[in-house]
C-alpha positions in Angstrom: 19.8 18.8 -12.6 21.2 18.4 -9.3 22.4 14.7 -8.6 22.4 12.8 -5.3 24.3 9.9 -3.3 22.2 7.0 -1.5 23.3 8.4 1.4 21.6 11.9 0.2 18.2 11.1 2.2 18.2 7.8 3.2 15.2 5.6 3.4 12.6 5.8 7.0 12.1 2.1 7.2 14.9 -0.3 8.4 13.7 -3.9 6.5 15.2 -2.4 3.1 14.9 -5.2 0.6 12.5 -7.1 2.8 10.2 -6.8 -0.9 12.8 -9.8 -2.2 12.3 -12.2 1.1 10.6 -15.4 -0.2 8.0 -15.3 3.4 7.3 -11.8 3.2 3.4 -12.8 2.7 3.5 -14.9 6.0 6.5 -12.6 8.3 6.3 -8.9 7.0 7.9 -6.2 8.5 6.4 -5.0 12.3 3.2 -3.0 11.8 4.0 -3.6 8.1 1.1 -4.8 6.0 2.3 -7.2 2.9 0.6 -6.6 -0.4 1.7 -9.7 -3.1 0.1 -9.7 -7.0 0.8 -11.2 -10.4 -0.4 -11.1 -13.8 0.2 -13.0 -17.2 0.7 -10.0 -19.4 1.9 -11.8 -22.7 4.1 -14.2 -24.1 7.5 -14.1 -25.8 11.1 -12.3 -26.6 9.6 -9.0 -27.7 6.5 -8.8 -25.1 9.5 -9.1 -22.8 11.7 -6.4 -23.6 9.0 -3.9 -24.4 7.3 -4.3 -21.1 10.5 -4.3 -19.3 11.9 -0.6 -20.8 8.1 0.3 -20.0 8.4 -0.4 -16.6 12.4 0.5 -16.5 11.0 4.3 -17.8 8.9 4.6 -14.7 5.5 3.8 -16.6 3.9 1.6 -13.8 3.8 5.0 -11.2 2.1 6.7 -13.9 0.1 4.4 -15.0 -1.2 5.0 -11.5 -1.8 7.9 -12.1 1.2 9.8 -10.0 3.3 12.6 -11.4 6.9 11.7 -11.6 9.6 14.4 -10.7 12.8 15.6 -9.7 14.4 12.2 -10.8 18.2 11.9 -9.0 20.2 9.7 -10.3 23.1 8.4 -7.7 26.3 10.5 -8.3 29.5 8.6 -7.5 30.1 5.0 -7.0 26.7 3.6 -8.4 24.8 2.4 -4.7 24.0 -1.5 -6.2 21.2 -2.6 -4.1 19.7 -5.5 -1.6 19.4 -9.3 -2.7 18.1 -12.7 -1.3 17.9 -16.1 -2.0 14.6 -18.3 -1.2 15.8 -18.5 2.2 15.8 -14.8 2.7 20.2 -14.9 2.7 21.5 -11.8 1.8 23.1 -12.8 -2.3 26.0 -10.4 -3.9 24.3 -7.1 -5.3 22.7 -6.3 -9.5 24.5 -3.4 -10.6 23.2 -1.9 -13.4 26.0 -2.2 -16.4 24.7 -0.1 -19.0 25.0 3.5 -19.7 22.4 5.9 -18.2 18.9 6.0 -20.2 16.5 8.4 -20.2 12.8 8.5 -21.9 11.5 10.9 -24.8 11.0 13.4 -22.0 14.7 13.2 -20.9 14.0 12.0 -17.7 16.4 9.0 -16.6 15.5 5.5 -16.5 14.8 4.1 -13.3 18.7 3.5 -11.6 19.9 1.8 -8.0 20.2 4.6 -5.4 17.9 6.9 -7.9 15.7 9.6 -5.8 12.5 10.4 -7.2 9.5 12.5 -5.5 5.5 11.3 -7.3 3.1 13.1 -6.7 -0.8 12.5 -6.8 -3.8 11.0 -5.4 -5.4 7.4 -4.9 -9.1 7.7 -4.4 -9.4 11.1 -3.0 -6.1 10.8 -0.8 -2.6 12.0 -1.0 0.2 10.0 -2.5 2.5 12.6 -2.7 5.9 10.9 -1.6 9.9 10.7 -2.1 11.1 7.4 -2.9 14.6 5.7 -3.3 15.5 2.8 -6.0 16.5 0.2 -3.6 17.7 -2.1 -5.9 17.4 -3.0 -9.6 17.6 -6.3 -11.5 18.5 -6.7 -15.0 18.8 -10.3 -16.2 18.6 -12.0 -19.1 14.7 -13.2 -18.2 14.2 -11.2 -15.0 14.0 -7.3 -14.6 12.8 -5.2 -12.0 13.4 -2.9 -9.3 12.9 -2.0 -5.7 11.2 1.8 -4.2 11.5 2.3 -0.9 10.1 5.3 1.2 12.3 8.4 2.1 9.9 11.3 3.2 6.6 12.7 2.9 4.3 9.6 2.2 1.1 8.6 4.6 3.0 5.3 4.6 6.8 3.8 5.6 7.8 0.7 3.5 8.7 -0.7 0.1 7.5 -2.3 -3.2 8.8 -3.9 -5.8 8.3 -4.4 -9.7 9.5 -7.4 -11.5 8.8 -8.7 -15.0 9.4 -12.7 -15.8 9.8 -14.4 -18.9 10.0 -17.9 -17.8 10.6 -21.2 -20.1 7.4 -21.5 -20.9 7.6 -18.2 -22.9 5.2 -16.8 -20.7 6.2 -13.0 -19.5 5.1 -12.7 -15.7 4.2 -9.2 -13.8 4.7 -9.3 -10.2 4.2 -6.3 -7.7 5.4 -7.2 -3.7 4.8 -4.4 -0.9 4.9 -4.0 2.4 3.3 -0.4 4.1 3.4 0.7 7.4 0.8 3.3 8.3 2.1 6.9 9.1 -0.6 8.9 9.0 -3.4 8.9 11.8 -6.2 8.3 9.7 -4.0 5.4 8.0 -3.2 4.2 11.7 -6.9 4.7 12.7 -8.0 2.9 9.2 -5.8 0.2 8.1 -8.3 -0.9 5.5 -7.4 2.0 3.7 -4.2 1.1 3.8 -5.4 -1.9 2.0 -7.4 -0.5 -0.3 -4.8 2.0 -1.3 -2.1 -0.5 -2.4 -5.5 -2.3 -4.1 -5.8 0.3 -6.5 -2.2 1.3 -7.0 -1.6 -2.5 -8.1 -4.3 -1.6 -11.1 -3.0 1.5 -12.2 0.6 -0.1 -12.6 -1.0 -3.6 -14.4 -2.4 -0.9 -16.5 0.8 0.6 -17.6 2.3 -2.7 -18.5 -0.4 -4.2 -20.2 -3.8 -2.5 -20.9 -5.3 -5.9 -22.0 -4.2 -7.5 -18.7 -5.4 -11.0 -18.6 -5.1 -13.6 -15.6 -4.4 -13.0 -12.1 -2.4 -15.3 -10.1 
């Protein structure tokens, strides 16, 4: 399996960890439209951990239905990612500590500066696209990662995945996104812009909890 850097394609969009700003809702990226969900998806220790090596083994993008492929773990110093605080300063990097992963399939777990292509459609259009692991988190309570946009998609941007267990034992799913329409019918359309991200948000609730309950 041939291994890349960070630098070995680097991401089309310049606002890289803008998915982690506290006003992204309200000041997104230019051209960028935001996309902000979450969802109660259990409670306790072991919902937790399960859903978090769920969503670490890339089951949210399939749960959407995409095909994940050609996954390129960083070679080299491991690239550590983008942070920030409520006010949108830049904080000190996550670096992953723990040795590589990899699910029944042998296909790593998701890794900062990881290259992955998916391929696929959302209701009748392309979502064929090759995406970068912009960051990853891996706290006690918190873990999640970034994707941002390298080639191919009808869009430019990033999302994010992040699972919560917070103190009242309650384990949190949160997607964030920002897309920027490439293609001309995406330009043309920006509703289906919207109603893309709509449906990908399902498909990765899905994944981490078939039962979903509550929306935020």
């Amino acid at each position: 399996m041939r291994r890349g850097s960070f630098q070995d394609g680097t991401v089309d969009y310049a606002a890289v960890g803008a998915t982690q700003a506290a006003d992204l809702m309200g000041y997104p990226p230019e051209r960028s439209l935001p996309a902000e969900a979450s969802w109660r998806i259990g409670s306790g220790e072991a919902r937790f951990e399960t859903s978090a090596d769920t969503l670490l083994s890339w089951a949210a993008l399939r749960g959407a239905g995409l095909t994940v492929s050609d996954v390129r773990p960083a070679s080299g110093p491991m690239y550590s990612g983008v942070s920030f605080d409520a006010e949108g300063t830049p904080l000190a990097p996550s670096r992953l500590e723990a040795d590589q992963r990899f699910d029944a399939d042998g296909t790593p777990y998701v890794g900062a500066g990881t290259t992955v292509r998916v391929h696929g459609r959302v209701k009748g259009h392309r979502a064929d696209a090759q995406l970068r692991v912009i960051y990853v988190i891996e706290e006690p309570r918190r873990v999640g990662f970034g994707l941002g946009t390298v080639s191919g998609s009808v869009v430019s941007g990033e999302e994010s995945f992040v699972l919560e267990w917070t103190d009242a034992d309650e384990v949190w799913f949160t997607v964030r996104a920002f897309d920027r329409p490439v293609k001309t019918l995406y330009r043309m359309l920006p509703a289906l812009v919207k109603r893309r991200r709509r449906e990908l948000f399902q498909g990765y609730l899905r994944a981490l909890s078939p039962l979903y309950t509550t929306p935020a």
